[in-house]
Gaussian input, Z-matrix of N, CA and C with variables (Angstrom, degrees):
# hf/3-21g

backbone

0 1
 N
 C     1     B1
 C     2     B2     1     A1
 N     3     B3     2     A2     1     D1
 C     4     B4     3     A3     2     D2
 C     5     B5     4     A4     3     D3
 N     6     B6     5     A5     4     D4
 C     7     B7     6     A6     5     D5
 C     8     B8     7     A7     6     D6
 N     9     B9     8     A8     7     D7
 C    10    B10     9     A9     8     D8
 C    11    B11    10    A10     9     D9
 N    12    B12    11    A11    10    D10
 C    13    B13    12    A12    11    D11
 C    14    B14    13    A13    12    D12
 N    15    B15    14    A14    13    D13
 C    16    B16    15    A15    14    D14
 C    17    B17    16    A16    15    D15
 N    18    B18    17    A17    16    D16
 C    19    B19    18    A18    17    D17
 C    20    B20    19    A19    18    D18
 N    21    B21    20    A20    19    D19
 C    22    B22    21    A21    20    D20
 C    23    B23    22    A22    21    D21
 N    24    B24    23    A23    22    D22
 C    25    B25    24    A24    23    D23
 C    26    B26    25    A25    24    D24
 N    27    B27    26    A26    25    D25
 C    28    B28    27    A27    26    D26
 C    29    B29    28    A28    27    D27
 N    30    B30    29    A29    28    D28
 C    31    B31    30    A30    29    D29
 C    32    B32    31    A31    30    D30
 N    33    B33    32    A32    31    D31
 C    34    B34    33    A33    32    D32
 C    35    B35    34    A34    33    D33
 N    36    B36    35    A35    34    D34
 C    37    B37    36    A36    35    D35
 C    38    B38    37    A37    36    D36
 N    39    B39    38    A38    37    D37
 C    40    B40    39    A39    38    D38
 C    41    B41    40    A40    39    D39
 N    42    B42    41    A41    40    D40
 C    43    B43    42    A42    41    D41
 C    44    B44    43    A43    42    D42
 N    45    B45    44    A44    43    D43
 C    46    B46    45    A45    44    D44
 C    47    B47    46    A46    45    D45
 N    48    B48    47    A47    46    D46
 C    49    B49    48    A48    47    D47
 C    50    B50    49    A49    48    D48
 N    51    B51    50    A50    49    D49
 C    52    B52    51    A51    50    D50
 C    53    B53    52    A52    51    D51
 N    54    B54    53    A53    52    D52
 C    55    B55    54    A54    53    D53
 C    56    B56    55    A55    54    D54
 N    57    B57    56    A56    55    D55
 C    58    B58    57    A57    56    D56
 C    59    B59    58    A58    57    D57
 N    60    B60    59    A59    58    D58
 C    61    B61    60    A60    59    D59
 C    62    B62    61    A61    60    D60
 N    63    B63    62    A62    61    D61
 C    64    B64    63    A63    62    D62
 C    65    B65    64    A64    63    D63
 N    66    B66    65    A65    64    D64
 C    67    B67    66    A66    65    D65
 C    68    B68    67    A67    66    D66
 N    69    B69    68    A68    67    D67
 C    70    B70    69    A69    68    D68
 C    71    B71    70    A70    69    D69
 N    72    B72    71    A71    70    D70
 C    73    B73    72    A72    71    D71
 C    74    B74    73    A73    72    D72
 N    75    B75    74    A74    73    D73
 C    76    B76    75    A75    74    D74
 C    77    B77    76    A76    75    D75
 N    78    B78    77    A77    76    D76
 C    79    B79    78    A78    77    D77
 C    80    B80    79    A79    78    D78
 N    81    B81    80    A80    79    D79
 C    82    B82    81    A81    80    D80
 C    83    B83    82    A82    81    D81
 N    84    B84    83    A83    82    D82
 C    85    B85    84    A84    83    D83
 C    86    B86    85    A85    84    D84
 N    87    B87    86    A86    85    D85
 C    88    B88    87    A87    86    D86
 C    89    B89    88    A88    87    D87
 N    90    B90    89    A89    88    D88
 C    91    B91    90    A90    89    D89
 C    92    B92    91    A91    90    D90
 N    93    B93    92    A92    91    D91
 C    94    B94    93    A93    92    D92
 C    95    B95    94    A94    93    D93
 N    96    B96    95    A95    94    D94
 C    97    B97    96    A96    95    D95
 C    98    B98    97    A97    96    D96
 N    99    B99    98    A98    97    D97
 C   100   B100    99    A99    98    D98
 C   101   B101   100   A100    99    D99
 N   102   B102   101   A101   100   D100
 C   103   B103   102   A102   101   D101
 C   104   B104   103   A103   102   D102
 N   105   B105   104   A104   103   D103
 C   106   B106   105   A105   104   D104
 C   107   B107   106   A106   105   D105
 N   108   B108   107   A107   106   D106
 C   109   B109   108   A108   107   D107
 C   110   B110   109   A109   108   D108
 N   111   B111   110   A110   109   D109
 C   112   B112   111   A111   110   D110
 C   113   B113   112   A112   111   D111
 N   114   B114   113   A113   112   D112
 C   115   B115   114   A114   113   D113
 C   116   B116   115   A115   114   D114
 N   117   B117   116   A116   115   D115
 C   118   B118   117   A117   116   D116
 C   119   B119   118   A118   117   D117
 N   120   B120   119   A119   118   D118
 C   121   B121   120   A120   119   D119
 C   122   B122   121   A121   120   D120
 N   123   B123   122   A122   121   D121
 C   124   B124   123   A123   122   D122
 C   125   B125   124   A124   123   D123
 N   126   B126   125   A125   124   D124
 C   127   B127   126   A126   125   D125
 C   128   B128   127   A127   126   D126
 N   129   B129   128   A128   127   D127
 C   130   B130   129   A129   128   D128
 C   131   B131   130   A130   129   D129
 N   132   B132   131   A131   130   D130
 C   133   B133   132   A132   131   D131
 C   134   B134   133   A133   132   D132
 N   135   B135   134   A134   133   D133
 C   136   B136   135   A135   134   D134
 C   137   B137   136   A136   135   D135
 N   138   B138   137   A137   136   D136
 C   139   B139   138   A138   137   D137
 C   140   B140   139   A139   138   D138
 N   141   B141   140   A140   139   D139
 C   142   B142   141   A141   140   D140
 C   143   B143   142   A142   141   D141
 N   144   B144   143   A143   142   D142
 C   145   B145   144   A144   143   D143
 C   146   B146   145   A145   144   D144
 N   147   B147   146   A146   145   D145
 C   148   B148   147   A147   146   D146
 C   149   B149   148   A148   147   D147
 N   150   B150   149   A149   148   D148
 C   151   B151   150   A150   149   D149
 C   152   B152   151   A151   150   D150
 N   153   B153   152   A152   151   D151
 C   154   B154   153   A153   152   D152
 C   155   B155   154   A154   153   D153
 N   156   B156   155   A155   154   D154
 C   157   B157   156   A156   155   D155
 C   158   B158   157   A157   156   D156
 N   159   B159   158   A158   157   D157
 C   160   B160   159   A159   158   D158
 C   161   B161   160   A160   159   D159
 N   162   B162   161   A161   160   D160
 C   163   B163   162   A162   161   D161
 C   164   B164   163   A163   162   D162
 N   165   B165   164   A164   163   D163
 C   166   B166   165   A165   164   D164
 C   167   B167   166   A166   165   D165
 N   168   B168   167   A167   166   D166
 C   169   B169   168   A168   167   D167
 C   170   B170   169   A169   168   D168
 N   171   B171   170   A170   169   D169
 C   172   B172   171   A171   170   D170
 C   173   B173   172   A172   171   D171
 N   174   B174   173   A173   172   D172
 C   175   B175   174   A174   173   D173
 C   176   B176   175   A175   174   D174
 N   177   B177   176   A176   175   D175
 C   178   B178   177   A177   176   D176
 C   179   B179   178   A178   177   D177
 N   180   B180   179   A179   178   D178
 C   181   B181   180   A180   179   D179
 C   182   B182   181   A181   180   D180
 N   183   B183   182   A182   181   D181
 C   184   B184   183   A183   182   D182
 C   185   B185   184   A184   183   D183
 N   186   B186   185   A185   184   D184
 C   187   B187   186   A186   185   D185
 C   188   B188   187   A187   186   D186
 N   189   B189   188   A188   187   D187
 C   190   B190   189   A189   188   D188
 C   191   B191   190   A190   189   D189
 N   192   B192   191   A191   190   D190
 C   193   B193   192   A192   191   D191
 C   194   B194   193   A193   192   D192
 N   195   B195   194   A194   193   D193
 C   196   B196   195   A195   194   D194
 C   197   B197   196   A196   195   D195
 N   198   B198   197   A197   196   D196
 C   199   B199   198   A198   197   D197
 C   200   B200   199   A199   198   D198
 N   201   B201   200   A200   199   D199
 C   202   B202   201   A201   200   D200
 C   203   B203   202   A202   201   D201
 N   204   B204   203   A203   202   D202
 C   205   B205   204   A204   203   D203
 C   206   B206   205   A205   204   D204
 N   207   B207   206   A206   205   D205
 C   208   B208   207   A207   206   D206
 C   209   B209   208   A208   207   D207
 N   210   B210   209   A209   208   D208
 C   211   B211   210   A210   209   D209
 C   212   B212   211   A211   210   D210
 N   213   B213   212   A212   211   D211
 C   214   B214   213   A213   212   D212
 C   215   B215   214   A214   213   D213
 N   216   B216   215   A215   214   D214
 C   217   B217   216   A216   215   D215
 C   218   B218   217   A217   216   D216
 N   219   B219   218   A218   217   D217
 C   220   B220   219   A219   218   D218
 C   221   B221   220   A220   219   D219
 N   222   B222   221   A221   220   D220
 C   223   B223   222   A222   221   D221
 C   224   B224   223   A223   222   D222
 N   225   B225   224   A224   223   D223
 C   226   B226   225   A225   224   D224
 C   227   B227   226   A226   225   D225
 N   228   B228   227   A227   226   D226
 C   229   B229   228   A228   227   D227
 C   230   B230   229   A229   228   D228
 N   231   B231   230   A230   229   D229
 C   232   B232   231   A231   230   D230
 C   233   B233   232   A232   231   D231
 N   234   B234   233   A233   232   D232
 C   235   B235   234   A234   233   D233
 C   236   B236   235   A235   234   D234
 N   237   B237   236   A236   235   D235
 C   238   B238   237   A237   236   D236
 C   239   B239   238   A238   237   D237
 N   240   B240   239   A239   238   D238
 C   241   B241   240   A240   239   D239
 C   242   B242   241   A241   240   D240
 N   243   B243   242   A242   241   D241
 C   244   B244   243   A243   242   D242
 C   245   B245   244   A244   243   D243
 N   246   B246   245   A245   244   D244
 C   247   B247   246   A246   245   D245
 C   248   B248   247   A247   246   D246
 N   249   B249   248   A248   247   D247
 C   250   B250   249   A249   248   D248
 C   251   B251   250   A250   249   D249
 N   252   B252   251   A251   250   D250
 C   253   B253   252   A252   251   D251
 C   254   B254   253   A253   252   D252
 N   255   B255   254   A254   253   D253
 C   256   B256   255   A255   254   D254
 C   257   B257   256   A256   255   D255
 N   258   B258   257   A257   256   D256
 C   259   B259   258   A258   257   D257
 C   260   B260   259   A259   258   D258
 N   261   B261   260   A260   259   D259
 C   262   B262   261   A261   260   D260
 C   263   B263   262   A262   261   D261
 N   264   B264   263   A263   262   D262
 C   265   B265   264   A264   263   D263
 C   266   B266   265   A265   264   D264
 N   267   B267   266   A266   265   D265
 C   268   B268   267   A267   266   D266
 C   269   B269   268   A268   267   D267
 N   270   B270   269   A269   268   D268
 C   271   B271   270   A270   269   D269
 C   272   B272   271   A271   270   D270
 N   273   B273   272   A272   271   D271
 C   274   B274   273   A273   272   D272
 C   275   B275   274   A274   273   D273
 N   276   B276   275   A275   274   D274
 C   277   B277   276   A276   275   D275
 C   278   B278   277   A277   276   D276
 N   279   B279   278   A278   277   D277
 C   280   B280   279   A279   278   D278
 C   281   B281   280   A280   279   D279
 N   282   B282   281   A281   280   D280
 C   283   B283   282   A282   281   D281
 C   284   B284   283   A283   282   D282
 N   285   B285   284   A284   283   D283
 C   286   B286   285   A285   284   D284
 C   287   B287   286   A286   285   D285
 N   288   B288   287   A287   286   D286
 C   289   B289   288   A288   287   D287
 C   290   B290   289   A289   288   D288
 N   291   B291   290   A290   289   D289
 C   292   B292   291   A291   290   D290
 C   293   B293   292   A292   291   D291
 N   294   B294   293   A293   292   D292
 C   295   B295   294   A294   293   D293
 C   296   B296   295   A295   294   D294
 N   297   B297   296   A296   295   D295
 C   298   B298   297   A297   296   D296
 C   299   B299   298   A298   297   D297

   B1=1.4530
   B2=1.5217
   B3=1.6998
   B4=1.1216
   B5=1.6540
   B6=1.3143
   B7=1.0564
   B8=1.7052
   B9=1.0926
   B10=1.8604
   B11=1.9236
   B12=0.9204
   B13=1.1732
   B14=1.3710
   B15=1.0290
   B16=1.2685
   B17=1.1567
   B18=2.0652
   B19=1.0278
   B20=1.5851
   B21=1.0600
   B22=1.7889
   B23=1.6718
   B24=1.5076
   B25=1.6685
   B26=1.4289
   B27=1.4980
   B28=1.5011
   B29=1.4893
   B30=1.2149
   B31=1.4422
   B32=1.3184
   B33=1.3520
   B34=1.6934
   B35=1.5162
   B36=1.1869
   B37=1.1477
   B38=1.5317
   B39=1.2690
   B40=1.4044
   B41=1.7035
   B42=1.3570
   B43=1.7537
   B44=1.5306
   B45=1.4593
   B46=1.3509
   B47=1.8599
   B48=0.8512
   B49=2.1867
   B50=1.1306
   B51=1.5197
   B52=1.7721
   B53=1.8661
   B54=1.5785
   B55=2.0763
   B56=1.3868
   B57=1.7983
   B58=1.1821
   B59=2.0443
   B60=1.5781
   B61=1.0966
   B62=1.7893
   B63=1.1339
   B64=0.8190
   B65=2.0276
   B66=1.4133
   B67=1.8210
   B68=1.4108
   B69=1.3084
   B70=2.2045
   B71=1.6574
   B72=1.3526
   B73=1.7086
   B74=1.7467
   B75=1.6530
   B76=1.4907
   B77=1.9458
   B78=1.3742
   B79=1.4611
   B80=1.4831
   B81=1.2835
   B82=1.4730
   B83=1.9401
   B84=1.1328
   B85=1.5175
   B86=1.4980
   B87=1.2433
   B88=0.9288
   B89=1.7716
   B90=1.3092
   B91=1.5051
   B92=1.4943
   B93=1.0784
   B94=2.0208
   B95=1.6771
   B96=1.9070
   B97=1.0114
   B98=1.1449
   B99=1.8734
   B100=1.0106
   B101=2.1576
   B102=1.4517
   B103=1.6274
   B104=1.4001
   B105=1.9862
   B106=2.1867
   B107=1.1646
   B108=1.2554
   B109=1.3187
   B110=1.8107
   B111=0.9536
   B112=1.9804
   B113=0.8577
   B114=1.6081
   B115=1.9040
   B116=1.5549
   B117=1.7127
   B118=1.3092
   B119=1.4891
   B120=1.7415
   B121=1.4066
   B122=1.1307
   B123=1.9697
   B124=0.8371
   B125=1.6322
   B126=1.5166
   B127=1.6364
   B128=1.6115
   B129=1.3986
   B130=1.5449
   B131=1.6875
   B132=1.6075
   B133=1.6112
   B134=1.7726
   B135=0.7008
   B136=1.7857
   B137=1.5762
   B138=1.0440
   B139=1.7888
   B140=1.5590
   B141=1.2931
   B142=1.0373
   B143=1.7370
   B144=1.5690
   B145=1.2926
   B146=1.6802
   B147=1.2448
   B148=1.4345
   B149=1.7764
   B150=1.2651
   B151=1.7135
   B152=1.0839
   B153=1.5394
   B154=1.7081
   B155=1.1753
   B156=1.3785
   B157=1.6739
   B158=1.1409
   B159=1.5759
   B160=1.6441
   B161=1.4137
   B162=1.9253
   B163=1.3210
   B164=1.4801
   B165=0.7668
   B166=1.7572
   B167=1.8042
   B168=1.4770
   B169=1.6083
   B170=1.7720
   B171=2.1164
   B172=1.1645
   B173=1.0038
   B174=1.3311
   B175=2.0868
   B176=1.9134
   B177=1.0397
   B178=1.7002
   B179=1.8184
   B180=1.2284
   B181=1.3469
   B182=1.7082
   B183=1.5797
   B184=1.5449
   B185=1.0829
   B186=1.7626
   B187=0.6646
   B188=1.9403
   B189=1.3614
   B190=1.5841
   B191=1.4669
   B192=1.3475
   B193=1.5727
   B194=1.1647
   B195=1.3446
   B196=1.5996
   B197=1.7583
   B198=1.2740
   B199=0.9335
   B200=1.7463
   B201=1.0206
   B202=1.5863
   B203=1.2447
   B204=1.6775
   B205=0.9820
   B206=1.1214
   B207=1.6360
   B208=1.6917
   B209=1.6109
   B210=1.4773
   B211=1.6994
   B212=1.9246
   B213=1.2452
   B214=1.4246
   B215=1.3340
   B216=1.4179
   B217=1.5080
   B218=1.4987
   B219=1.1996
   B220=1.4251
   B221=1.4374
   B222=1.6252
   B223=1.5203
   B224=1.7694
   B225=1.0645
   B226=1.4848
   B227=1.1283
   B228=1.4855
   B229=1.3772
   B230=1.9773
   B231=1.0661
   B232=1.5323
   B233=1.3214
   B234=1.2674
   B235=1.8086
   B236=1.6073
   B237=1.9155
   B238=1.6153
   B239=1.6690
   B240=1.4618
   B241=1.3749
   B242=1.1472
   B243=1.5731
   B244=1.4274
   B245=1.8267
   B246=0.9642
   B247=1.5243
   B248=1.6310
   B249=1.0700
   B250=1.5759
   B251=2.0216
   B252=1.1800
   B253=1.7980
   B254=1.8909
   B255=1.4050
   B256=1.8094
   B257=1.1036
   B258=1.0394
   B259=1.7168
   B260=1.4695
   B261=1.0317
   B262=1.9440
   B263=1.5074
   B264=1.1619
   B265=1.0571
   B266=1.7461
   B267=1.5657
   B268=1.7174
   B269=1.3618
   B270=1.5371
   B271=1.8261
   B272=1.3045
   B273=1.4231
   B274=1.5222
   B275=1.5978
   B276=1.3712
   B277=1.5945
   B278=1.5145
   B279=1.2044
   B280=1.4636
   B281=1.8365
   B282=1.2033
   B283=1.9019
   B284=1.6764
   B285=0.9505
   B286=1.1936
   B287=1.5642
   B288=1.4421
   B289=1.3324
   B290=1.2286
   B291=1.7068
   B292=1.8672
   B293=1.6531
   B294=2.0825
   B295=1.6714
   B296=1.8390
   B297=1.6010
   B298=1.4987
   B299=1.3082
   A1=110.15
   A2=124.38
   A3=107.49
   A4=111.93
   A5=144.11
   A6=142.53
   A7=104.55
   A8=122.00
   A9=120.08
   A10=104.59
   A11=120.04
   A12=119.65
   A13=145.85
   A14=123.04
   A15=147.21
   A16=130.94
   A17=115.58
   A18=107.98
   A19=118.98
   A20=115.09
   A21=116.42
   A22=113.09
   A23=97.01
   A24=105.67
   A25=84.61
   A26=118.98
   A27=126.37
   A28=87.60
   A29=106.03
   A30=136.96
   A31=127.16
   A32=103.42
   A33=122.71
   A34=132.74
   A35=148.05
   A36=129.79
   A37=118.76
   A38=129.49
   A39=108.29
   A40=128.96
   A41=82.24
   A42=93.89
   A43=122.06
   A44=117.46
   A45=116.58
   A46=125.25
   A47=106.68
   A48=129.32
   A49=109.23
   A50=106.91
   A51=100.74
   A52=95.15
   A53=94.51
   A54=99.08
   A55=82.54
   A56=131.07
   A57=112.94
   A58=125.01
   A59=106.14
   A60=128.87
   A61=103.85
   A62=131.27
   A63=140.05
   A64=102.68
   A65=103.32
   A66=95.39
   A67=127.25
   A68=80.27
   A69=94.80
   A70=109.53
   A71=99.16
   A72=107.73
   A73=97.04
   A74=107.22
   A75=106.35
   A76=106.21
   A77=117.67
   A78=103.09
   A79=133.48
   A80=113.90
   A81=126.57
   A82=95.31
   A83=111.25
   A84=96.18
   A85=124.08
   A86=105.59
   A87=111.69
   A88=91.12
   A89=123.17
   A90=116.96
   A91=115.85
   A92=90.85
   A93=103.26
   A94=111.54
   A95=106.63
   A96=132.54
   A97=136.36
   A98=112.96
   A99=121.84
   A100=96.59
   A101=119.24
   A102=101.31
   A103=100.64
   A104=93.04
   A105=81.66
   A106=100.59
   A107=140.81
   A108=115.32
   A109=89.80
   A110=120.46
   A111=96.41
   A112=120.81
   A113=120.48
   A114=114.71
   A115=96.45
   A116=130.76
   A117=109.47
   A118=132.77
   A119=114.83
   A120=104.73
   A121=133.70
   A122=119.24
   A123=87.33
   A124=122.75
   A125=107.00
   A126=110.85
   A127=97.73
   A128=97.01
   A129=93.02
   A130=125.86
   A131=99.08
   A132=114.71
   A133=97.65
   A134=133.95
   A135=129.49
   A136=108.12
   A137=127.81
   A138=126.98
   A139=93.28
   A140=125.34
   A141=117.25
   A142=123.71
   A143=110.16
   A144=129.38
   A145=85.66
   A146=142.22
   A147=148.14
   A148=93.37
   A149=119.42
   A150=96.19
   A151=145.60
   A152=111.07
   A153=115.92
   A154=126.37
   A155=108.89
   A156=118.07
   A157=120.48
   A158=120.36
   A159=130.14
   A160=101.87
   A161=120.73
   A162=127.82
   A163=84.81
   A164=122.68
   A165=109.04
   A166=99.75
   A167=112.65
   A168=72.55
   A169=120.49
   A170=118.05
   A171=124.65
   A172=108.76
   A173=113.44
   A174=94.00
   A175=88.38
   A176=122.87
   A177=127.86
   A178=101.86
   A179=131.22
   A180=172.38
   A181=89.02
   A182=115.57
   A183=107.78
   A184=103.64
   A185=159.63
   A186=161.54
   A187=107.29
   A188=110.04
   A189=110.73
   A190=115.20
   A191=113.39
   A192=112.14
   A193=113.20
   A194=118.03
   A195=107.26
   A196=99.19
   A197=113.94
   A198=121.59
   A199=121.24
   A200=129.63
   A201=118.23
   A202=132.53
   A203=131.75
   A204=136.62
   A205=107.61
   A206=104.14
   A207=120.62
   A208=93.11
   A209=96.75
   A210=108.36
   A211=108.38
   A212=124.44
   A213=116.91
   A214=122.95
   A215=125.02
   A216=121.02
   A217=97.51
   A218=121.52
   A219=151.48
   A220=103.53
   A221=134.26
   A222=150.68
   A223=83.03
   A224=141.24
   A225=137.74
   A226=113.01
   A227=131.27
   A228=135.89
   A229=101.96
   A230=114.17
   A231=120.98
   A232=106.29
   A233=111.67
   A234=112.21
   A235=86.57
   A236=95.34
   A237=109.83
   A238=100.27
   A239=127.02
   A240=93.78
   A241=122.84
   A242=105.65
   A243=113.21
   A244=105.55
   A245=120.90
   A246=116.13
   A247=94.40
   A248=138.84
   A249=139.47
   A250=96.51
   A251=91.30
   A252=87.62
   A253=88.08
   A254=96.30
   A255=99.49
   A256=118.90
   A257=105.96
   A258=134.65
   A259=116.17
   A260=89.50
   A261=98.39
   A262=116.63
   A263=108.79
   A264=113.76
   A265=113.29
   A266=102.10
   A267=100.79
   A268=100.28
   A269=141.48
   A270=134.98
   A271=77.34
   A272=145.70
   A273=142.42
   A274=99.11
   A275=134.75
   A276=129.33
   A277=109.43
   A278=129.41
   A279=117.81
   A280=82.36
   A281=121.05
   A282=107.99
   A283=88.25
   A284=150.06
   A285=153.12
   A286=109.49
   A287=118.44
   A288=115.72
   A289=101.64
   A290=110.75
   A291=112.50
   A292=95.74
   A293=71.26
   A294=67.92
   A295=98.47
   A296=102.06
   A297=113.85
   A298=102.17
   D1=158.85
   D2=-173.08
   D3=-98.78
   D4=-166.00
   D5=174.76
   D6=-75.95
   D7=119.58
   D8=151.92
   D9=-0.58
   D10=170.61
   D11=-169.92
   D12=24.05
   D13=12.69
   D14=142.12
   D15=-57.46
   D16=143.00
   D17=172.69
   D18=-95.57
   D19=177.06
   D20=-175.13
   D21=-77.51
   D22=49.35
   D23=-177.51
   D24=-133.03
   D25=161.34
   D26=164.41
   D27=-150.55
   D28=160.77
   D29=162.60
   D30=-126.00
   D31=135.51
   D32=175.77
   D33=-93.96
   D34=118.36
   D35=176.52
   D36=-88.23
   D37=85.71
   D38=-163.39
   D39=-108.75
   D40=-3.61
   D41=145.58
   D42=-62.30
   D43=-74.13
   D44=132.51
   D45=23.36
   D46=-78.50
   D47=167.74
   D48=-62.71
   D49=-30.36
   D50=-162.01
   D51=-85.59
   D52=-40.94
   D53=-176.39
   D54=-58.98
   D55=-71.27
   D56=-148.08
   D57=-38.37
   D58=-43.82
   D59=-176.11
   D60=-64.57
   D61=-86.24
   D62=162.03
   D63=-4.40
   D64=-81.52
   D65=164.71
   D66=-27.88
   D67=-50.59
   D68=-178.45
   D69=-56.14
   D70=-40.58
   D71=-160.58
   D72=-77.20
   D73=-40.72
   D74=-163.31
   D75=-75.38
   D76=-44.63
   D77=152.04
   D78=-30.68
   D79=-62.75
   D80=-171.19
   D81=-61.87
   D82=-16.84
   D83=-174.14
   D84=-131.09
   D85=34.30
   D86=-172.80
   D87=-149.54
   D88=-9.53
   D89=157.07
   D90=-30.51
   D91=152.39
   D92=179.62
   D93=-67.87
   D94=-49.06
   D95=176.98
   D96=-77.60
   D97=-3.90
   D98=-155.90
   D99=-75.66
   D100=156.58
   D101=160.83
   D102=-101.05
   D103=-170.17
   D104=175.93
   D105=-84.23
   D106=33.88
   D107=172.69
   D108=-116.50
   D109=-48.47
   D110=157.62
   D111=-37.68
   D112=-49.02
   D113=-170.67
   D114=-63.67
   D115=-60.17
   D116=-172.97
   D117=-61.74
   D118=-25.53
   D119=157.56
   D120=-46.81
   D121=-38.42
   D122=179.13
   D123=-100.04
   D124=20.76
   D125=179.34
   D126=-66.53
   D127=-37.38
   D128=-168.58
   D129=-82.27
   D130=-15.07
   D131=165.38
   D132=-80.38
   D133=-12.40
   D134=166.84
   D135=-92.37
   D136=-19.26
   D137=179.79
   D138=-88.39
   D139=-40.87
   D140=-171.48
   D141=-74.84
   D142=-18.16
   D143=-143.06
   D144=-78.49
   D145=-31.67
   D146=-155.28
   D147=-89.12
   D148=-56.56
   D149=163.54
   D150=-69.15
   D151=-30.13
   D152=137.87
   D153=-15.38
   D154=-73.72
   D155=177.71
   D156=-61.56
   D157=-23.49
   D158=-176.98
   D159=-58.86
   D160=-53.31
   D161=-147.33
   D162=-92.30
   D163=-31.35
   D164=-170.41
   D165=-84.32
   D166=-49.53
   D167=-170.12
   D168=-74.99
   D169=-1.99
   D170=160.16
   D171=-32.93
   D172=-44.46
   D173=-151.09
   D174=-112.40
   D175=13.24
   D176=163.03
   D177=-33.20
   D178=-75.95
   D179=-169.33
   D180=-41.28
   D181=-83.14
   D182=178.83
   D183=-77.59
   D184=-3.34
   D185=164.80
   D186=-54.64
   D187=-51.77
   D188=-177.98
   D189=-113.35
   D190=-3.89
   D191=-165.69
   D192=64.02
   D193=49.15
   D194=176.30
   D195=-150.75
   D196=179.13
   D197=175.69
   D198=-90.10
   D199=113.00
   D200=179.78
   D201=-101.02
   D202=128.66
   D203=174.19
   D204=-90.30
   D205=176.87
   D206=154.29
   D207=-86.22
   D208=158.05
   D209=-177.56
   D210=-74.06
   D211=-22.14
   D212=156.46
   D213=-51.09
   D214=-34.17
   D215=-139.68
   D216=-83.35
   D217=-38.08
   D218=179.03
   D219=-50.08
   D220=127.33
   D221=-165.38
   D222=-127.99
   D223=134.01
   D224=157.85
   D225=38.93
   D226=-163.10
   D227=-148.50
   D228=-155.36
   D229=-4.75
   D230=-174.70
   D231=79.31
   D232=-162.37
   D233=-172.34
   D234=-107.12
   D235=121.40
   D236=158.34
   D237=84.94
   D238=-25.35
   D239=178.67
   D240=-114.29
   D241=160.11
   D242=-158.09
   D243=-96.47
   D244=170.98
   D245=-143.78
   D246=-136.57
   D247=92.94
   D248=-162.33
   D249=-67.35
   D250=145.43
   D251=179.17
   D252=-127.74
   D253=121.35
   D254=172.42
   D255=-110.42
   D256=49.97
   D257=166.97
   D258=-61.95
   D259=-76.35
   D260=162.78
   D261=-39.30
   D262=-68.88
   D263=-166.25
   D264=-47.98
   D265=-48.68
   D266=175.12
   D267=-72.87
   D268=-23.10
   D269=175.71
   D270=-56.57
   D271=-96.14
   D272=-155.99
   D273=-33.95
   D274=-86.62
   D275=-163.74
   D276=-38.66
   D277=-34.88
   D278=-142.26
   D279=-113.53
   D280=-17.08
   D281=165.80
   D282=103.64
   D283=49.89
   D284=177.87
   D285=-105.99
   D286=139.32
   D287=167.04
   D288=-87.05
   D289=148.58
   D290=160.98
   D291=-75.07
   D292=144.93
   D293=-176.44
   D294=-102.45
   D295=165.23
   D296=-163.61
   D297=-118.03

C-alpha cells in the first residue's frame, strides 16, 4: 500500500538493486575466508537475483494500487503530489543492505 498522501504513481529505482546486489555479490566473493563453494553460491544467488526482482516488482502494481515506474521515467511530480518510491521496500524483500 502506498503512504497517506500520495499519488497513485510509485517509483522504483532498479538500477539502484542491481549496484546494491552486485556490492552484496562482490563482498561475499572476494572474502579472504570465503571457500568455492561460498564463491559459487553466491555466483548463483547473483544469476538468480534478476528474476527475483522480475516477480517482485510484477506484482508492485496490484500490490499498491498504483501505477509503477522506474525512477528515471518520471519528469517532476505535478503540483503538491508526492510520488511514493518502493525502493526500500524491495531493498527490504530482496535482503539488501541500505546503502550509507
Amino acid at each position: 500500500m502506498l503512504p497517506a498522501g500520495t499519488s497513485a504513481i510509485a517509483t522504483v529505482d532498479i538500477a539502484s538493486l542491481y549496484r546494491a546486489k552486485e556490492g552484496q555479490v562482490t563482498v561475499q566473493l572476494l572474502r579472504r575466508d570465503a571457500s568455492d563453494t561460498d564463491r559459487a553460491a553466491a555466483l548463483r544467488d547473483a544469476a538468480a537475483f534478476g528474476e527475483q526482482l522480475d516477480r517482485l516488482v510484477a506484482r508492485l502494481p496490484a500490490d499498491c494500487r498504483c501505477l509503477v515506474f522506474t525512477q528515471g521515467a518520471l519528469i517532476g511530480s505535478g503540483t503538491g503530489n508526492r510520488i511514493a518510491d518502493l525502493t526500500p521496500q524491495l531493498r527490504r524483500q530482496l535482503g539488501l543492505e541500505e546503502a550509507r
